[in-house]
N, CA, C and O atoms as a GROMACS GRO file, in nm:
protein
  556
    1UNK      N    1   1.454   2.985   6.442
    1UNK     CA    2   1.505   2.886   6.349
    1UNK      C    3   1.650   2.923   6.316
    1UNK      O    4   1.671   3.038   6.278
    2UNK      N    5   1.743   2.845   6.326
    2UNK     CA    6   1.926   2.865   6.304
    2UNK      C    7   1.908   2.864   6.132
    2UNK      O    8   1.829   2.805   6.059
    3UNK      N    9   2.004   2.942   6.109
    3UNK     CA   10   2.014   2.986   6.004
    3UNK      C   11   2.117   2.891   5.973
    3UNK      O   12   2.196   2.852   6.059
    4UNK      N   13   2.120   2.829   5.781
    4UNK     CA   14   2.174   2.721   5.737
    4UNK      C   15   2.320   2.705   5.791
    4UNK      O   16   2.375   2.814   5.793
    5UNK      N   17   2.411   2.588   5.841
    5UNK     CA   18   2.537   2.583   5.876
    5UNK      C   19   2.534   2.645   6.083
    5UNK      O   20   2.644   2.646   6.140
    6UNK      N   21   2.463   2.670   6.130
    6UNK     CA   22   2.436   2.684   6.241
    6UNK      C   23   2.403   2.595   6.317
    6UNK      O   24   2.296   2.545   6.281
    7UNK      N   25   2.458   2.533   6.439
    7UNK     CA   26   2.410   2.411   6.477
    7UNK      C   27   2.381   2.474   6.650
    7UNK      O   28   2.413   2.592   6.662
    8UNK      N   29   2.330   2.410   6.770
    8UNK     CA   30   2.282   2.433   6.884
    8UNK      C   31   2.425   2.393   6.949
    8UNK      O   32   2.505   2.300   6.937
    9UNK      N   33   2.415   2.510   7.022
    9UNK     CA   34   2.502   2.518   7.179
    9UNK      C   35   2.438   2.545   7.280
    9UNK      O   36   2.333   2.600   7.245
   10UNK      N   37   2.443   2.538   7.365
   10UNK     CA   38   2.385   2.534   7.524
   10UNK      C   39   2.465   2.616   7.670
   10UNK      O   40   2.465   2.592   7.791
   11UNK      N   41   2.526   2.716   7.588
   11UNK     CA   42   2.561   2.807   7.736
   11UNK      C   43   2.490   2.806   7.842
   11UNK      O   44   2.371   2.790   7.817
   12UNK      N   45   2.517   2.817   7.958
   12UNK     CA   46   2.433   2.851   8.087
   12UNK      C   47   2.473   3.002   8.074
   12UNK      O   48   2.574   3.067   8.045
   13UNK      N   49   2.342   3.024   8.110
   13UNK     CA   50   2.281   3.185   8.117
   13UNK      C   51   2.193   3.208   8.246
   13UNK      O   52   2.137   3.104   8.282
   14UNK      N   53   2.170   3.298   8.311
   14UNK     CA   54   2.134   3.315   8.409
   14UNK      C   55   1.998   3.349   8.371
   14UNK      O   56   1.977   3.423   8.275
   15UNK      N   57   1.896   3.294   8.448
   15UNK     CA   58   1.746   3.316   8.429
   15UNK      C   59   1.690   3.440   8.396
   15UNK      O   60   1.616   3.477   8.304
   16UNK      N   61   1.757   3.515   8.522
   16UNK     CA   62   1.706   3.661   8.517
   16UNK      C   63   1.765   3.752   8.364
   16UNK      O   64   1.693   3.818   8.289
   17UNK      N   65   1.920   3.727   8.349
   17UNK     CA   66   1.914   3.750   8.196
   17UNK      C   67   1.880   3.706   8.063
   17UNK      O   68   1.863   3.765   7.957
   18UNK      N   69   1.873   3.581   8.100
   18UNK     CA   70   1.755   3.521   7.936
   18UNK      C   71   1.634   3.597   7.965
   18UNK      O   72   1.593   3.666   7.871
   19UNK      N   73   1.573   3.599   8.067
   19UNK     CA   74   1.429   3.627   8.058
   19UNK      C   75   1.404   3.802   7.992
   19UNK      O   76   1.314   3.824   7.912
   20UNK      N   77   1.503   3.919   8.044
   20UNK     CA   78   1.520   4.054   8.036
   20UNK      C   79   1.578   4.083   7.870
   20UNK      O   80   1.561   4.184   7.802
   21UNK      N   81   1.651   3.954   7.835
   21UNK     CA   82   1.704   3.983   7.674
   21UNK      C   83   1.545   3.936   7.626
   21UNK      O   84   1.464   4.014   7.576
   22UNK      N   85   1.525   3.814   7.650
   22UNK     CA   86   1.394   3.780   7.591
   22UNK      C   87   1.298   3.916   7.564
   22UNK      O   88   1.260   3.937   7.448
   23UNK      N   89   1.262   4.002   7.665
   23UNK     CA   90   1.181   4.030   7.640
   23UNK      C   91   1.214   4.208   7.617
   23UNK      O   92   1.160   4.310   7.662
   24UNK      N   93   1.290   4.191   7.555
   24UNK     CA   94   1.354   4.340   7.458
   24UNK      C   95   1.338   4.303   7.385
   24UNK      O   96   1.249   4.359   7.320
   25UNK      N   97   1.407   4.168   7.319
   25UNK     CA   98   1.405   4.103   7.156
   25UNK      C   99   1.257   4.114   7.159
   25UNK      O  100   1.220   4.189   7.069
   26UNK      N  101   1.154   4.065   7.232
   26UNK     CA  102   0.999   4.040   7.226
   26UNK      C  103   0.940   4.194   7.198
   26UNK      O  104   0.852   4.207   7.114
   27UNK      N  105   0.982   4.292   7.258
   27UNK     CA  106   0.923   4.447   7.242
   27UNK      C  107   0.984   4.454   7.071
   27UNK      O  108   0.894   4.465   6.988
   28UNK      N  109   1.092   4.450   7.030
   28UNK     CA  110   1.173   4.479   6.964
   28UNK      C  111   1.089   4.353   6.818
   28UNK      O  112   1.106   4.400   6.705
   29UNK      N  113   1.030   4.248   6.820
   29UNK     CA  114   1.006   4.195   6.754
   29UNK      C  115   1.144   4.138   6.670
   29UNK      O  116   1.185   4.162   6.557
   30UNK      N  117   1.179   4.077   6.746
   30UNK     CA  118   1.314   3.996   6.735
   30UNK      C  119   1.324   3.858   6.819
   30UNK      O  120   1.312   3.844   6.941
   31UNK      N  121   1.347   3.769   6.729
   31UNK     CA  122   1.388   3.650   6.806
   31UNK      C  123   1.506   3.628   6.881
   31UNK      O  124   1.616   3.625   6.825
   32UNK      N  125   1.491   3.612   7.008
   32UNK     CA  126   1.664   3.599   7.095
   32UNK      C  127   1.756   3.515   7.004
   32UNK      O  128   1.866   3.553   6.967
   33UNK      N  129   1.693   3.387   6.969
   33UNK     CA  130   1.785   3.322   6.909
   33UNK      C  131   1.869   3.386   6.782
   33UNK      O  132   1.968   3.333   6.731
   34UNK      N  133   1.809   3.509   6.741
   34UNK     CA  134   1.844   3.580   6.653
   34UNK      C  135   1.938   3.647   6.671
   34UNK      O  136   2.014   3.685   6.582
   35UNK      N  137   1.951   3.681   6.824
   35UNK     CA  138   1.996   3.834   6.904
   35UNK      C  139   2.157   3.771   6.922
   35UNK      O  140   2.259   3.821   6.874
   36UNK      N  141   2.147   3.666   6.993
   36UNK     CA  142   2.220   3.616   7.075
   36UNK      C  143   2.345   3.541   6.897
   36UNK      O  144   2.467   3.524   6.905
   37UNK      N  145   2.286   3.524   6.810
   37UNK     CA  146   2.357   3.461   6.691
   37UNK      C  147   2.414   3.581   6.648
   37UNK      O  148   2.537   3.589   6.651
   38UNK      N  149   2.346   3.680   6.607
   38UNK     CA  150   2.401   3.802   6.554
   38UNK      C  151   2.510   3.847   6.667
   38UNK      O  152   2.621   3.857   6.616
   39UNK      N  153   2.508   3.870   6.775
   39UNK     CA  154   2.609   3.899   6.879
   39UNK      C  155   2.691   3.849   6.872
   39UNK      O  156   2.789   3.906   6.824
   40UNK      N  157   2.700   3.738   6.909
   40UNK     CA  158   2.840   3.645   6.838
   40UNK      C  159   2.934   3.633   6.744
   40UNK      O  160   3.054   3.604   6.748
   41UNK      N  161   2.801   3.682   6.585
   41UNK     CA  162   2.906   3.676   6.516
   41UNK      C  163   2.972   3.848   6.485
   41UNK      O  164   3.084   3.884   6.448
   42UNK      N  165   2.889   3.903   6.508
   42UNK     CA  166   2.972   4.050   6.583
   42UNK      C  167   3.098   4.064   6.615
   42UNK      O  168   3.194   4.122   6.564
   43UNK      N  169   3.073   3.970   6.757
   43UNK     CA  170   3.174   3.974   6.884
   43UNK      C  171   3.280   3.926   6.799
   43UNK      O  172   3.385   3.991   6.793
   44UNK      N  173   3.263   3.800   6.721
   44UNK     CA  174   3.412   3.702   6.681
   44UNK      C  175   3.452   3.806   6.537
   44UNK      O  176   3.567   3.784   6.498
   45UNK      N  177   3.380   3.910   6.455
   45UNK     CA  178   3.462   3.938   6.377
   45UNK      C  179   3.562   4.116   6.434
   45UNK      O  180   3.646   4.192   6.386
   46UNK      N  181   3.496   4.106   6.534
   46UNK     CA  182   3.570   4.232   6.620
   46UNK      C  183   3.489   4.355   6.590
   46UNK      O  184   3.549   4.462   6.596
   47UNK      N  185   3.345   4.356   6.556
   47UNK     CA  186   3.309   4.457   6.560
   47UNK      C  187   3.183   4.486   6.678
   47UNK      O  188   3.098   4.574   6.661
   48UNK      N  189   3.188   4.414   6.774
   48UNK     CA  190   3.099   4.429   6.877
   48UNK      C  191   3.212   4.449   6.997
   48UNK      O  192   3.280   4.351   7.027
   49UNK      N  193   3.231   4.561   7.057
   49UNK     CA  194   3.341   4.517   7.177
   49UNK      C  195   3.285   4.480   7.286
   49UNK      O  196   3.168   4.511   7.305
   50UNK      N  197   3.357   4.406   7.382
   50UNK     CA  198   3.308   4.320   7.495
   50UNK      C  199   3.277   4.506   7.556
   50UNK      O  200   3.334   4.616   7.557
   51UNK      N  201   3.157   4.444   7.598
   51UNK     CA  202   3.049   4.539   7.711
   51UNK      C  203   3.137   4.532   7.858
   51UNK      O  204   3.185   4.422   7.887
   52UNK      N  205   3.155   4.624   7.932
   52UNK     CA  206   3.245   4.662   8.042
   52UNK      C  207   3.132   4.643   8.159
   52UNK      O  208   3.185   4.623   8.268
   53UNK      N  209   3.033   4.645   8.161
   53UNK     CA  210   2.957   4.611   8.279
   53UNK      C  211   2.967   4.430   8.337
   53UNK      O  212   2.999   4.331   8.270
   54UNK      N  213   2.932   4.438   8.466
   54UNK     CA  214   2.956   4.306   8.517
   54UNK      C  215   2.798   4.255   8.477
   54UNK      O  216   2.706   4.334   8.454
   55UNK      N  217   2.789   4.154   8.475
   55UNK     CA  218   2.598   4.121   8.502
   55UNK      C  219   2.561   4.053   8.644
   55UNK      O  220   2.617   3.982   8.728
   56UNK      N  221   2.454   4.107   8.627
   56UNK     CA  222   2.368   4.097   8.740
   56UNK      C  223   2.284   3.956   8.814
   56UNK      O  224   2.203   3.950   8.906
   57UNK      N  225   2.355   3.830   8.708
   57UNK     CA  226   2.304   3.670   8.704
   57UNK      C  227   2.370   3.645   8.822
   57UNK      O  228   2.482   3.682   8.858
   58UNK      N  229   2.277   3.572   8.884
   58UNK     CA  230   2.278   3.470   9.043
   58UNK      C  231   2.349   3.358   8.972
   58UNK      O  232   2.320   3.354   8.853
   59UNK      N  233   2.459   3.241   9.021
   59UNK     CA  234   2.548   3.179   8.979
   59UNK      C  235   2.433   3.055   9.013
   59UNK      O  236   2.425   2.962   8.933
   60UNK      N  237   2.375   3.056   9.092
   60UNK     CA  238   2.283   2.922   9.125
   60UNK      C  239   2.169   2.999   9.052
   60UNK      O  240   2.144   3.101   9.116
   61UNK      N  241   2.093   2.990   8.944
   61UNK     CA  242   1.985   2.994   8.894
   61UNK      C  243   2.013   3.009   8.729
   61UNK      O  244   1.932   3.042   8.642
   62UNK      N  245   2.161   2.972   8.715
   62UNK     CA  246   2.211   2.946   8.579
   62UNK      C  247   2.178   2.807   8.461
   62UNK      O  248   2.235   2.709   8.510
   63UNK      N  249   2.133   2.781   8.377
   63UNK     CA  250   2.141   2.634   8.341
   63UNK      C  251   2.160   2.673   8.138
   63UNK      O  252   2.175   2.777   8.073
   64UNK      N  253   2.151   2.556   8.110
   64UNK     CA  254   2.145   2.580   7.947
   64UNK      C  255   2.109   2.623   7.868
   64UNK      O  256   2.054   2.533   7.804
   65UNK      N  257   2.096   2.726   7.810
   65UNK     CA  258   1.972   2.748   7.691
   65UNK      C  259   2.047   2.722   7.560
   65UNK      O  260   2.167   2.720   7.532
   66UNK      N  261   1.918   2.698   7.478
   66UNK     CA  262   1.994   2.738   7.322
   66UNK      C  263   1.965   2.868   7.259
   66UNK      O  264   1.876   2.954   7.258
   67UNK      N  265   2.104   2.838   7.195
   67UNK     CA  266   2.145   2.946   7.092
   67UNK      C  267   2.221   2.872   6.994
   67UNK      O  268   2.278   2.773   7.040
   68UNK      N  269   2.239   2.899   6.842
   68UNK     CA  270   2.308   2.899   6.769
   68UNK      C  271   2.386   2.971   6.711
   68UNK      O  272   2.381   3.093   6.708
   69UNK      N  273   2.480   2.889   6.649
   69UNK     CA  274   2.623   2.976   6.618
   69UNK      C  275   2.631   2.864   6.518
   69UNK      O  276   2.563   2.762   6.526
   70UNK      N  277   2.749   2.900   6.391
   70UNK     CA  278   2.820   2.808   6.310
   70UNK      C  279   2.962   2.772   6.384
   70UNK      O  280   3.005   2.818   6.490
   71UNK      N  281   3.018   2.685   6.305
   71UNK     CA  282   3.167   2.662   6.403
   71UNK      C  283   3.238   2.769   6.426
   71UNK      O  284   3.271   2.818   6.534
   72UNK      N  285   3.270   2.823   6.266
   72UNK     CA  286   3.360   2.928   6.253
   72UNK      C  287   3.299   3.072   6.350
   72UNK      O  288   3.384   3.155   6.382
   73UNK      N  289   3.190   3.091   6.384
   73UNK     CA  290   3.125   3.177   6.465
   73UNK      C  291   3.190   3.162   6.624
   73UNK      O  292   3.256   3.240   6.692
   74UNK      N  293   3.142   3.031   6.647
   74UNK     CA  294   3.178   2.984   6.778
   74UNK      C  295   3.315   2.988   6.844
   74UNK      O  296   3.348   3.016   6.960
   75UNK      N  297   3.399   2.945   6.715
   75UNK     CA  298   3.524   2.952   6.716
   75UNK      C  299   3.626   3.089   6.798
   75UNK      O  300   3.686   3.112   6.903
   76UNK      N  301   3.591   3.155   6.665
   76UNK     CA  302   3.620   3.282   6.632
   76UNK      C  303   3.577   3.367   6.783
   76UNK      O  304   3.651   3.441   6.849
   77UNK      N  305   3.436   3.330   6.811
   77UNK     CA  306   3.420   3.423   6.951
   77UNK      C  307   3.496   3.353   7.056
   77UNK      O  308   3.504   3.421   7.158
   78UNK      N  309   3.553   3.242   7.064
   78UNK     CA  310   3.582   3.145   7.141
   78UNK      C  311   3.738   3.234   7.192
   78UNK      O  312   3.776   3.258   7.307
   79UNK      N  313   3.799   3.264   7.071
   79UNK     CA  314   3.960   3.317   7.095
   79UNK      C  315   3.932   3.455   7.128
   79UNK      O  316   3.991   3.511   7.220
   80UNK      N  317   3.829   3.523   7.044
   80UNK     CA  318   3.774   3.640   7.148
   80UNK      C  319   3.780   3.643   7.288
   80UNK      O  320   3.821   3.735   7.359
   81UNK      N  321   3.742   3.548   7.316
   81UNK     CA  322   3.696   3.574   7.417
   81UNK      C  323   3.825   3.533   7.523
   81UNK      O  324   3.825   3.577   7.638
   82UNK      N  325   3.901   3.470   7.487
   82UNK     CA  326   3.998   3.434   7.546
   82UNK      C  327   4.129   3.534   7.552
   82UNK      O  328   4.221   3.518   7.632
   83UNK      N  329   4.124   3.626   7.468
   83UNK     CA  330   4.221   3.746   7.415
   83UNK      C  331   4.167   3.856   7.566
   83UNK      O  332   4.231   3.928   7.642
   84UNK      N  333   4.033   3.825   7.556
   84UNK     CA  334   3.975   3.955   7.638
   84UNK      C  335   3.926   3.900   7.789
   84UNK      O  336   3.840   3.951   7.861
   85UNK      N  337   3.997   3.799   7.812
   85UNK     CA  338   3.997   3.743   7.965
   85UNK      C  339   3.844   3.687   8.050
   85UNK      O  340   3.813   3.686   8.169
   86UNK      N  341   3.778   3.647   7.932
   86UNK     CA  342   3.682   3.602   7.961
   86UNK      C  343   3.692   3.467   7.992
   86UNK      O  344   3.756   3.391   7.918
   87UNK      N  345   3.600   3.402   8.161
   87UNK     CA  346   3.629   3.289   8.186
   87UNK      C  347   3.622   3.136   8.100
   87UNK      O  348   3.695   3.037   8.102
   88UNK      N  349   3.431   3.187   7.985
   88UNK     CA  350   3.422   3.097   7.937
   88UNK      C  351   3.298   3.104   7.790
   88UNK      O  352   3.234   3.207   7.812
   89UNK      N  353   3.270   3.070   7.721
   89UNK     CA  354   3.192   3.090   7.688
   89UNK      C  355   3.060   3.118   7.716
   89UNK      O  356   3.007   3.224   7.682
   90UNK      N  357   2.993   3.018   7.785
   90UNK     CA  358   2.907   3.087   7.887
   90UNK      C  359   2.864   3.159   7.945
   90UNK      O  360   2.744   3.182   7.957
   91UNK      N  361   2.977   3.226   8.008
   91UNK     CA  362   3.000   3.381   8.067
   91UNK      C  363   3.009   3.476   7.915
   91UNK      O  364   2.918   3.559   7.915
   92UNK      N  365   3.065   3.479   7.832
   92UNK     CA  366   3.077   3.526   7.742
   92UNK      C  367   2.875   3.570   7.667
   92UNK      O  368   2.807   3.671   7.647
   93UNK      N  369   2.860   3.437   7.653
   93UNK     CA  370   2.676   3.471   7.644
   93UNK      C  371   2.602   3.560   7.734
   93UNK      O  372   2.504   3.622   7.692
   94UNK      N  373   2.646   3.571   7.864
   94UNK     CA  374   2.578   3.615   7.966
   94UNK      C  375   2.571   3.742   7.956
   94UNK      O  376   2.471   3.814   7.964
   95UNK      N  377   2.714   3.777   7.932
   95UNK     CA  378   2.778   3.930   7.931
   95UNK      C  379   2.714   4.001   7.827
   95UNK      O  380   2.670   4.115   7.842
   96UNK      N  381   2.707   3.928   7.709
   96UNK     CA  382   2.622   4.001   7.561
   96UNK      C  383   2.511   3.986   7.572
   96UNK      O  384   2.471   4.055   7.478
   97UNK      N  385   2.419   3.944   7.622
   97UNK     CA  386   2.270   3.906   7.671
   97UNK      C  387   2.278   4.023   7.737
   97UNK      O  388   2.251   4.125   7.673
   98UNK      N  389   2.313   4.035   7.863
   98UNK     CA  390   2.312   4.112   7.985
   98UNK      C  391   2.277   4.259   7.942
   98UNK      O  392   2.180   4.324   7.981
   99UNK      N  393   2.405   4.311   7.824
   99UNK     CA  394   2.437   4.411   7.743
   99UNK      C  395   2.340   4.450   7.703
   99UNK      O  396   2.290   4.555   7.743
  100UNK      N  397   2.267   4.339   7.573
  100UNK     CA  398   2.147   4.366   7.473
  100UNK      C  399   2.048   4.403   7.567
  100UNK      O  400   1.985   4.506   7.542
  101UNK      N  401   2.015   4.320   7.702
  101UNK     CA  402   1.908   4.397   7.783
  101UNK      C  403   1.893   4.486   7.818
  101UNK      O  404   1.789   4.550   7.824
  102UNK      N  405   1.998   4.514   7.849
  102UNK     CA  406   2.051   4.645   7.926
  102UNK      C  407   2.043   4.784   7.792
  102UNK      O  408   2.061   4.900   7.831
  103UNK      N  409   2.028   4.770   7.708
  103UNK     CA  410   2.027   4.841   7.603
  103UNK      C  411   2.146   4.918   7.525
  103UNK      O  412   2.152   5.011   7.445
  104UNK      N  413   2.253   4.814   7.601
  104UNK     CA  414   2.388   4.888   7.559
  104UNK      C  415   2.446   4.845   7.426
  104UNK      O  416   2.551   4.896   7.388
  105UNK      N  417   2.386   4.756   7.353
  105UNK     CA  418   2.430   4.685   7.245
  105UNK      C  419   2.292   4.666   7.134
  105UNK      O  420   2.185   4.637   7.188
  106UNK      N  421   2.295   4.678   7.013
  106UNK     CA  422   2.188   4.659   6.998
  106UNK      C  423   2.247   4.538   6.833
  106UNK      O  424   2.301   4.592   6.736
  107UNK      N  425   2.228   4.429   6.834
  107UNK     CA  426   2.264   4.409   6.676
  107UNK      C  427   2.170   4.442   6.589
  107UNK      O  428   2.058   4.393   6.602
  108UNK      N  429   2.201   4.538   6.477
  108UNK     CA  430   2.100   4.627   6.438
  108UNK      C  431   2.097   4.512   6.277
  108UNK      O  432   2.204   4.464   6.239
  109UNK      N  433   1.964   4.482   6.202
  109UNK     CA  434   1.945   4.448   6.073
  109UNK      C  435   1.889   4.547   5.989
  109UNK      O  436   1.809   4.634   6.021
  110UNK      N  437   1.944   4.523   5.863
  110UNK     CA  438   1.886   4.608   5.788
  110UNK      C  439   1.793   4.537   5.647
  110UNK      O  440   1.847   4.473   5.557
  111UNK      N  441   1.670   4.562   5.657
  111UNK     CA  442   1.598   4.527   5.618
  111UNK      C  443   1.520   4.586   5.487
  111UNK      O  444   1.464   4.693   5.509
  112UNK      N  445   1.507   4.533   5.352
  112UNK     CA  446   1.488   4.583   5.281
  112UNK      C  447   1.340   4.519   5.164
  112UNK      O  448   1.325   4.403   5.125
  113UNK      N  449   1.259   4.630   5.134
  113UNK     CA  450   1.155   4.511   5.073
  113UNK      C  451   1.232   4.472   4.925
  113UNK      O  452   1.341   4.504   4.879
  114UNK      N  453   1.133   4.394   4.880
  114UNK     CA  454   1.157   4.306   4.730
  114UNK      C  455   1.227   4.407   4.661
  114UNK      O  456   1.349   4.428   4.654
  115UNK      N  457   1.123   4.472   4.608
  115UNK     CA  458   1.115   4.606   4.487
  115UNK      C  459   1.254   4.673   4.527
  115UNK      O  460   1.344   4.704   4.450
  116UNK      N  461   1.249   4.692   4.689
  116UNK     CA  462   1.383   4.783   4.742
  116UNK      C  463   1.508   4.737   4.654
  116UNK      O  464   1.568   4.808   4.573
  117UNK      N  465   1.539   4.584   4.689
  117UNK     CA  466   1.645   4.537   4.676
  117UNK      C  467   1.663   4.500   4.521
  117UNK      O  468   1.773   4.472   4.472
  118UNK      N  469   1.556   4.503   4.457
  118UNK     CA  470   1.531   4.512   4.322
  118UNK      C  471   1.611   4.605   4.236
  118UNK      O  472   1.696   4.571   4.154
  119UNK      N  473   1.571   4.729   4.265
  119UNK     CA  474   1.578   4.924   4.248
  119UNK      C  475   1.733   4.888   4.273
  119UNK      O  476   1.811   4.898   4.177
  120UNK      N  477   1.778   4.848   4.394
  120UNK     CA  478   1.902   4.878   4.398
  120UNK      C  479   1.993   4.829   4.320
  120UNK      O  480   2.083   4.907   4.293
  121UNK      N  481   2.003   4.659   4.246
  121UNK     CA  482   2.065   4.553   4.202
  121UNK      C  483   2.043   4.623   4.088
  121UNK      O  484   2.154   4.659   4.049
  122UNK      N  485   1.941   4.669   3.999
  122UNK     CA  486   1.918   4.717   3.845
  122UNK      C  487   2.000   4.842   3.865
  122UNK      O  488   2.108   4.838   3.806
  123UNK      N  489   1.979   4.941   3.927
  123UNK     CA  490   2.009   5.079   3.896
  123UNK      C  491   2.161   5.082   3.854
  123UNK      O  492   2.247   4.997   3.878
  124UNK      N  493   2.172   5.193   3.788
  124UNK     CA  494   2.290   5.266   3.733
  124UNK      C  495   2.280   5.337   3.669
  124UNK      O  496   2.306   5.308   3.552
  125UNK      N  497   2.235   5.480   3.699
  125UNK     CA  498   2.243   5.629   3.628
  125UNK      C  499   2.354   5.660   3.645
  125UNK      O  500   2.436   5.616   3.726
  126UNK      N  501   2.366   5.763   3.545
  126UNK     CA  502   2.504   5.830   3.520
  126UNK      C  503   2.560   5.892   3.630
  126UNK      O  504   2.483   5.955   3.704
  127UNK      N  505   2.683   5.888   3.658
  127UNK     CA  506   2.733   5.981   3.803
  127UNK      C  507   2.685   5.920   3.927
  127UNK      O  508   2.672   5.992   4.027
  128UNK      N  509   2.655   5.789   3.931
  128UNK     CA  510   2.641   5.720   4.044
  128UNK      C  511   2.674   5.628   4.027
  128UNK      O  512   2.660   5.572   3.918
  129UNK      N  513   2.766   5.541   4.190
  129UNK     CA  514   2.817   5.460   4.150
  129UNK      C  515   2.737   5.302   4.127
  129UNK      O  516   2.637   5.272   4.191
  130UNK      N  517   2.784   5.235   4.053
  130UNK     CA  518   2.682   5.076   4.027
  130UNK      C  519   2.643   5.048   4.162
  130UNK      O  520   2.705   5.046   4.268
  131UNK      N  521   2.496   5.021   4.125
  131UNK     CA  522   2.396   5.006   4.290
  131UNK      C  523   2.354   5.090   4.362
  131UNK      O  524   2.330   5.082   4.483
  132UNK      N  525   2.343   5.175   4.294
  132UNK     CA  526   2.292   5.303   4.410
  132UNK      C  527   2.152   5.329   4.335
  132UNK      O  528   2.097   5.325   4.225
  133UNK      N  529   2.131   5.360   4.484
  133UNK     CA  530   1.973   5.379   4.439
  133UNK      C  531   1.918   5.494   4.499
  133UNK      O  532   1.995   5.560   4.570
  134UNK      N  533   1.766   5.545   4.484
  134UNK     CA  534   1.720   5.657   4.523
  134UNK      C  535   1.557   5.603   4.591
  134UNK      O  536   1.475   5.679   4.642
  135UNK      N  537   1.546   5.474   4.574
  135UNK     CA  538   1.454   5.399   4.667
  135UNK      C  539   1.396   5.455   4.774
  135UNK      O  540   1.451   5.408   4.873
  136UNK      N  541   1.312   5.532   4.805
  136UNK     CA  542   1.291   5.546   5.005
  136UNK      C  543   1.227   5.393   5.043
  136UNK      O  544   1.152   5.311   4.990
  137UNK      N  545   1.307   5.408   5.178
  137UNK     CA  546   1.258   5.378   5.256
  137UNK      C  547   1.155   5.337   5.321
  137UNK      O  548   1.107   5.428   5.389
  138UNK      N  549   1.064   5.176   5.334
  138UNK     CA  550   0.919   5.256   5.345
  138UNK      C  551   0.907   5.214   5.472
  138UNK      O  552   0.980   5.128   5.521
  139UNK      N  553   0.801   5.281   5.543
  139UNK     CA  554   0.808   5.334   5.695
  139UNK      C  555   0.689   5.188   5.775
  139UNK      O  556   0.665   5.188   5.896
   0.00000   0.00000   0.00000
């Protein structure tokens, strides 16, 4: 499900790499559409650098998939990608797909329960700074 202000794009991606991201995000209990949004907006604020490997996609077994992005996402990776000599967007998907399969990239979330994020927003003992908390982690 695209997250609010996210609308569908349709890169061509190569079979063999949708299917290999698919099913990392699937071990990983992650939705691609998740993978592939978070990458992007990574990539466009400059903290994901373009992955140096070529990928391994057959040019005839390429077609559309979706993914979402917001404009400013799309945008933003758009001049990325153009700064860093990438042919197209498309290719640009392929390459960060390719990556995430490949296990060279990972967009990592950080995930926190209720109570967690609770503990953290209330706290403020002395000698720590506002929001810090002593919460663990739960496993």
């Amino acid at each position: 499900m695209p997250a609010v202000g996210e609308s569908e794009r349709a890169p061509n991606i190569a079979k063999g790499v949708w299917d290999a991201a698919g099913a990392r995000a699937k071990s990983e209990g992650l939705p691609l559409i998740w993978i592939m949004s978070r990458a992007l907006t990574e990539y466009a604020a400059g903290t994901l650098p373009l992955p140096h490997r070529p990928t391994d996609g057959q040019a005839g077994n390429r077609r559309g998939r979706s993914v979402f992005a917001s404009d400013a996402v799309w945008n933003g990776a758009d001049r990325q990608r153009a700064k860093d000599g990438v042919r197209s967007m498309s290719a640009l998907c392929e390459i960060l797909l390719d990556a995430y399969a490949r296990g060279d990239i990972h967009p990592y979330a950080r995930i926190v329960t209720t109570a967690q994020r609770d503990a953290f927003t209330t706290s403020g003992a002395p000698g720590r700074p506002a929001g810090a908390t002593s919460v663990p982690v739960a496993a």
